[in-house]
C-alpha positions in Angstrom: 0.0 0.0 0.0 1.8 3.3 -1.0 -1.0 5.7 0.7 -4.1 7.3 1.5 -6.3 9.5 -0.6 -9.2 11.8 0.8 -11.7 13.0 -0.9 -13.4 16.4 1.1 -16.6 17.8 -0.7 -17.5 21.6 1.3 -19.6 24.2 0.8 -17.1 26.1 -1.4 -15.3 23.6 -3.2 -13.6 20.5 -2.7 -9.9 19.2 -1.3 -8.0 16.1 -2.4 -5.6 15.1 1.2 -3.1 12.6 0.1 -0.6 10.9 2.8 1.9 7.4 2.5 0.8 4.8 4.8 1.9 5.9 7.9 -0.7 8.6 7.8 1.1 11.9 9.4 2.0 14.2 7.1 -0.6 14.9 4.6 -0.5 17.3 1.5 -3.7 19.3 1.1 -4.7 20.3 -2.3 -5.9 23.7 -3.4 -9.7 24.3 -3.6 -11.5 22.3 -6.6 -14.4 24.1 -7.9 -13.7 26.6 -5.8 -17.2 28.3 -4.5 -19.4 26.0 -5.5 -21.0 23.0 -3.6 -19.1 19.6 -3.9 -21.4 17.6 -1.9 -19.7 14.0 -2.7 -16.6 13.0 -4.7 -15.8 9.0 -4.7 -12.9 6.7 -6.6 -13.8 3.6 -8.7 -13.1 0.4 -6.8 -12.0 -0.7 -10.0 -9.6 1.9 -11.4 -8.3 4.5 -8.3 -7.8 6.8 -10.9 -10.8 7.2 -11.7 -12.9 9.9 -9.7 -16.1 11.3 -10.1 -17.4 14.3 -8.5 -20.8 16.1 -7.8 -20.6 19.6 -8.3 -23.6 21.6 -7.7 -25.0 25.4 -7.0 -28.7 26.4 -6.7 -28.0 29.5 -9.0 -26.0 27.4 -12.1 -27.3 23.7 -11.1 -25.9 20.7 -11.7 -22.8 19.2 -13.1 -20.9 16.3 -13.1 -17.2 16.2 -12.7 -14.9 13.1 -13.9 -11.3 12.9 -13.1 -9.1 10.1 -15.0 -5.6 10.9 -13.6 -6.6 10.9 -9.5 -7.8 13.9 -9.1 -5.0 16.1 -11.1 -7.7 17.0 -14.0 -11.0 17.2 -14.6 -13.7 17.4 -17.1 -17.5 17.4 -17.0 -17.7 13.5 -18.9 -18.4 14.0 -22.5 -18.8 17.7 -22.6 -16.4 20.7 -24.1 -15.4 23.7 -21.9 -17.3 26.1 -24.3 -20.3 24.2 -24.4 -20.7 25.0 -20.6 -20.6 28.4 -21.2 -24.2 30.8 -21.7 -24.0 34.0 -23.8 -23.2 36.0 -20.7 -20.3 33.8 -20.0 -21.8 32.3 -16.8 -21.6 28.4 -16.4 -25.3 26.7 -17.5 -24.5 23.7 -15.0 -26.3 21.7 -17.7 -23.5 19.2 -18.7 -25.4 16.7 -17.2 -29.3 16.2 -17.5 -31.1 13.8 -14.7 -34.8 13.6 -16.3 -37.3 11.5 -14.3 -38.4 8.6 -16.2 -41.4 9.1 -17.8 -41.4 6.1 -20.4 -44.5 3.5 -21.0 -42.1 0.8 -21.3 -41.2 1.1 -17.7 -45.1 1.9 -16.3 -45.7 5.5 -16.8 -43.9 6.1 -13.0 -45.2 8.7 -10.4 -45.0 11.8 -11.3 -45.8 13.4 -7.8 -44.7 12.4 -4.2 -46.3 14.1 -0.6 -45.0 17.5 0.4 -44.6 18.8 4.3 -48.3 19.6 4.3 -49.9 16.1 3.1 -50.2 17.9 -0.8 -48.7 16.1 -3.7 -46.0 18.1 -5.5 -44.0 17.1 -8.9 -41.1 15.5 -8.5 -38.1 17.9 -9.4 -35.1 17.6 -9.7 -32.5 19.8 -7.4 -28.9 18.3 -7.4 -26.9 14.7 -6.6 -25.7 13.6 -3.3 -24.2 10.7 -3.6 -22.0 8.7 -6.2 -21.7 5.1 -6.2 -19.4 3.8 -9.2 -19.5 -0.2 -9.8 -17.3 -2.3 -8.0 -16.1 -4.2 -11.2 -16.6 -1.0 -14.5 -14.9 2.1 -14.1 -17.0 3.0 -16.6 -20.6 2.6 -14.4 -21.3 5.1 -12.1 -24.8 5.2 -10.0 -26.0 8.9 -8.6 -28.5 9.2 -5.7 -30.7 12.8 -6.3 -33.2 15.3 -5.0 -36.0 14.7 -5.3 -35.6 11.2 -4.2 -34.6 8.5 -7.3 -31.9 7.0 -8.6 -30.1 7.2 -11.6 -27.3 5.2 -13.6 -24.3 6.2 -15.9 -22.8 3.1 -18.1 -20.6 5.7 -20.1 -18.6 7.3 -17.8 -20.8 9.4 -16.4 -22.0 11.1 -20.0 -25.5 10.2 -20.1 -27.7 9.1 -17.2 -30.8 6.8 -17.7 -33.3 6.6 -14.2 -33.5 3.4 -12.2 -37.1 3.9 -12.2 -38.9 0.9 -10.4 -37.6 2.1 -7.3 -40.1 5.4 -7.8 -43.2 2.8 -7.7 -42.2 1.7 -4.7 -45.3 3.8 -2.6 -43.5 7.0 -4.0 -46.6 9.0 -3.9 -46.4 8.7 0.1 -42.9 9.9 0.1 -41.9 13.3 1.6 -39.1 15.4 2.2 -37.0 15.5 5.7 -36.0 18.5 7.0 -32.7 18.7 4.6 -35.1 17.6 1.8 -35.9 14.8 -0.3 -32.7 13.1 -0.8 -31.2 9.7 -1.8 -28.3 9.8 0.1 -26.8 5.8 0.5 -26.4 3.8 -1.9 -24.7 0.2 -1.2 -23.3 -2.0 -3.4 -23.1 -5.8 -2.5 -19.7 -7.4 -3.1 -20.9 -11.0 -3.1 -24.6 -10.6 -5.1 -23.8 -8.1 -8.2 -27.7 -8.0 -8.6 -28.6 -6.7 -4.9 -28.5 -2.8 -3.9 -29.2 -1.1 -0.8 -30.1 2.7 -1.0 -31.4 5.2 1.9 -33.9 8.3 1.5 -34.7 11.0 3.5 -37.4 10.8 4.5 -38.7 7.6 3.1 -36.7 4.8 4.4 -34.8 1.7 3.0 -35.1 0.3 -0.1 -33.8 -3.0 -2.0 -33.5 -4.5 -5.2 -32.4 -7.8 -6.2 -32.1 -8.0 -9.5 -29.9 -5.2 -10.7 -32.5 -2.1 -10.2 -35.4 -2.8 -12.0 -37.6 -4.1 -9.3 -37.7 -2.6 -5.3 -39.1 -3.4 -2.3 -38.8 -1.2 1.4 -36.7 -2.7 4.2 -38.7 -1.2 6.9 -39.9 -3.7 9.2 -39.0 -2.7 12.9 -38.1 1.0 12.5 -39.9 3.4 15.0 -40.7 6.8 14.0 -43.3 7.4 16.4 -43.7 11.4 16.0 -43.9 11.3 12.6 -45.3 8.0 11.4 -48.8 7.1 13.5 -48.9 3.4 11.9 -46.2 1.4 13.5 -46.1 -1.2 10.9 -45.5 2.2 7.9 -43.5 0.4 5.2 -42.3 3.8 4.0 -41.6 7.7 5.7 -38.9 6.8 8.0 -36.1 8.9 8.2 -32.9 7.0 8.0 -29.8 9.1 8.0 -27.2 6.5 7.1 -27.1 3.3 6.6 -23.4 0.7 6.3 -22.1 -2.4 6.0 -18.7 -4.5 5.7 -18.1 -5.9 2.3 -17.4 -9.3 3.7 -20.8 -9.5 5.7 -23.1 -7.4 3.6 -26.0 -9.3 5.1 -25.6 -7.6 8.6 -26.7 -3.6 7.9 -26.2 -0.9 10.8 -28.2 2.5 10.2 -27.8 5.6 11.7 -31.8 7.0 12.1 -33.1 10.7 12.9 -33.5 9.0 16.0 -32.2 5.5 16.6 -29.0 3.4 15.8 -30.3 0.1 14.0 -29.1 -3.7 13.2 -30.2 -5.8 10.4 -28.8 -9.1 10.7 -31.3 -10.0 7.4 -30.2 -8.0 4.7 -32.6 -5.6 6.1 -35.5 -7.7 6.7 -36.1 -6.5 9.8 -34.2 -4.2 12.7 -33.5 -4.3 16.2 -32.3 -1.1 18.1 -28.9 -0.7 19.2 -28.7 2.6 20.8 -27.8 1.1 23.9 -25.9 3.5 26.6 -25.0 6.2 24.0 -25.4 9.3 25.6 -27.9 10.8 22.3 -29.1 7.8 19.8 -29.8 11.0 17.1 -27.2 11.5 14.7 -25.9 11.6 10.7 -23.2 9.1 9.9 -22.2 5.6 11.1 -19.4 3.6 9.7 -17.7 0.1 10.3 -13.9 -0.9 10.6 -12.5 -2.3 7.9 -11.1 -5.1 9.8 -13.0 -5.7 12.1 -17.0 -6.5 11.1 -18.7 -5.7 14.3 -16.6 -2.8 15.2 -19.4 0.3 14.7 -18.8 4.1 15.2 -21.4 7.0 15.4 -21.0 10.7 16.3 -23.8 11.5 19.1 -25.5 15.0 18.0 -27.5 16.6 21.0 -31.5 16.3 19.1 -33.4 17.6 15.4 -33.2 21.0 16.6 -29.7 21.6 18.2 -27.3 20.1 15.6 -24.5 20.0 18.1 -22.8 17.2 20.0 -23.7 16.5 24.1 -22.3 19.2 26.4 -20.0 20.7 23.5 -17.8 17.6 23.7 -16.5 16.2 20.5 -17.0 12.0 20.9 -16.9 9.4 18.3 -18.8 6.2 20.1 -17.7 2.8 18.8 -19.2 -0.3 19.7 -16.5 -3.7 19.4 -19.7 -6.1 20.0 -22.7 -4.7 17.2 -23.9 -2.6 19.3 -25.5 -1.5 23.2 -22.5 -1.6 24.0 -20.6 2.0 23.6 -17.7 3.7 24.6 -16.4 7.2 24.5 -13.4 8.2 22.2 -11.9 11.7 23.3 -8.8 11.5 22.7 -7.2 14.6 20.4 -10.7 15.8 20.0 -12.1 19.2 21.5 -13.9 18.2 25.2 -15.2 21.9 25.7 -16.8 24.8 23.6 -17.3 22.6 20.3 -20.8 22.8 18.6 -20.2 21.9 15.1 -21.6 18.8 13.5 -20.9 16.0 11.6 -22.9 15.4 8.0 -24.1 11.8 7.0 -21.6 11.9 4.5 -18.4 13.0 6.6 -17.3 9.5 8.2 -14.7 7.2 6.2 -12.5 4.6 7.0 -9.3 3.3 5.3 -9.0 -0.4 4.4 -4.7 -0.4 6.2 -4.1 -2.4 9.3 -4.8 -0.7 12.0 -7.4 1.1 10.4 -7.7 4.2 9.6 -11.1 6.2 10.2 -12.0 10.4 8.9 -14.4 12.8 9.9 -15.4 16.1 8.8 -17.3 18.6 10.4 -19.5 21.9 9.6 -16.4 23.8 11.0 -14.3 22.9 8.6 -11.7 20.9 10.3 -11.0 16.7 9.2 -9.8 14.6 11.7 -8.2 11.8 11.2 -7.3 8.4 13.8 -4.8 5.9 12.7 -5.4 3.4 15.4 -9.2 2.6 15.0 -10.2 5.2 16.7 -8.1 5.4 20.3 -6.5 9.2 19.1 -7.5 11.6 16.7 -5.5 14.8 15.5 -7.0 17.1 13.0 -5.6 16.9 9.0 -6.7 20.3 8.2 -8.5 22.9 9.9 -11.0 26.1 9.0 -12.3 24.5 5.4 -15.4 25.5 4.7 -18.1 23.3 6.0 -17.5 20.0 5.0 -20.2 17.7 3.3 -18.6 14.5 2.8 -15.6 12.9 3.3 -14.4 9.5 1.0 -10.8 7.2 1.7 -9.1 5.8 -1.3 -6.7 3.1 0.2 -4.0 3.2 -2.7 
């Protein structure tokens, strides 16, 4: 193993931090993209050079960002610089077009979901959050989007066709969480090619298993008592996060608005795992890459104060799956610290011991190099940070 890459998507651009394997001294890039939203850069599995990025603004929408040379260029996949370009010589951010299916061959899908207030609204499309590429094709590239649906690239990110079953899936009852309608996780399973996991906000799990075309929630035991009045709902839950280890990817751990979850079913059913964690709301959860019932989780005080406990900076890991918890302090702030971390913002490293990251809405990346015992910061005062992604190299 020669190093680490990370991959840091912020509010103002992104960051490539690159280290060798011991992990202390890293290189920090200058600002990709600078001022625009980068809310989720990731490497192919299958070619490390290969990047792929999600650059976004609500003024010049969305484009799509592909790097063949790890991160040294880039170019929006199948597009020329001038053709990005309006007359006034702003960008156009439309590179890249995600249209909702709307085909007979694949049933006429939904074209409205629920809003806030029980009304259906058309499906719209905002930006991407997150991008998945194949474990085996450099070359296939899935996108999670606002509004909720997912989409799939098999050239490199040029064109994009929908996944559209998925939509059928009781879309019409599906709303928007507080940060919107997103699909935010999407899991790939190393040992079934056909089988995906994804995760909307705020509509739950879903799976397929047979490469996309036909879904089915993964609901059974989730609890959303204050928003959901039917205990058995198949769909509305808000799940934050959801994660797996590639050698078990039967056994799923979720991070919920409120909640920390265990399949042991390929999401069949869940059984809560919050255990003595001090706050079982939070964004992201992750699991060590050596180690298949090691779990972490960053405690955030409730919904409406997006802050940790008692402005104390923990990561919580669990070495058993779960109920079990304890504290990890050391090297992070224990006083005065009321940032937070996104859903997207936790990342391990594949290197013995492992390696685990985390960004926060302050701008700094921490990073631990001994699964978790001590943390020192990478970089400090970024803008906020939206995701964070490791490339073991």
């Amino acid at each position: 193993m020669s190093g680490i890459r990370l991959l840091v998507g912020t509010k103002k651009g992104a960051f490539i931090l690159t280290s060798d394997g011991k992990r202390k001294q890293w290189d920090v890039s200058h600002p990709l993209f600078g001022g625009w939203e980068l809310y989720h850069l990731k490497g192919s599995p299958a070619d490390p050079n290969r990047l792929y990025a999600s650059q976004t603004s609500s003024w010049f929408g969305q484009v799509i960002q592909r790097s063949d040379d790890g991160g040294k260029t880039w170019h929006p996949p199948g597009t020329k610089p001038e053709d990005l370009m309006g007359q006034d010589g702003m960008p156009k951010g439309e590179s890249n077009m995600f249209a909702y299916d709307s085909s007979q061959e694949t049933g006429k899908p939904l074209t409205t979901h629920q809003h806030y207030d029980g009304t259906q609204r058309p499906w719209e499309f905002k930006r991407v959050w997150h991008l998945e590429p194949s474990l085996t094709d450099p070359d296939t590239v899935y996108a999670g989007v606002e509004d909720a649906a997912l989409f799939r690239s098999t050239d490199g990110g040029r064109t994009w066709k929908e996944l559209a079953g998925l939509r059928s899936v009781k879309g019409n009852l599906w709303q928007p969480g507080a940060g919107g309608m997103c699909l935010h996780t999407i899991m790939l399973d190393q040992k079934n090619p056909q089988r995906i996991f994804i995760a909307i906000s705020a509509a739950g799990v879903f799976r397929t298993d047979d490469g996309g075309k036909t879904w089915r929630p993964a609901n059974k035991g989730l609890k959303s008592q204050y928003e959901l009045p039917d205990p058995d709902a198949e769909v509305g839950h808000c799940v934050h996060r959801i994660a797996m280890h590639p050698s078990r990817p039967n056994v799923l751990f979720m991070q919920k608005h409120w909640d920390v979850m265990r399949s042991d079913d390929a999401g069949e059913s869940w059984q809560e795992i919050s255990g003595d964690l001090p706050s079982d709301f939070g964004f992201p959860i992750a699991v060590h890459a050596n180690e298949p019932d090691t779990v972490y989780v960053v405690p955030i005080k409730s919904d409406s104060e997006h802050y940790p406990p008692d402005g104390k900076l923990r990561v919580y890991r669990s070495r058993t799956g779960g109920n079990e918890w304890e504290a990890l302090t050391n090297g992070l702030p224990q006083q005065d610290c009321y940032v937070n971390i996104l859903r997207d913002a936790m990342a391990v490293d594949s290197l013995d011991p492992c390696g685990l990251y985390f960004g926060t809405t302050g701008g700094q990346v921490y990073a631990s190099t001994d699964g978790g015992d001590s943390w020192a910061p990478i970089v400090r005062d970024l803008p906020t940070v939206l995701s964070v992604e490791a490339q073991t190299l």
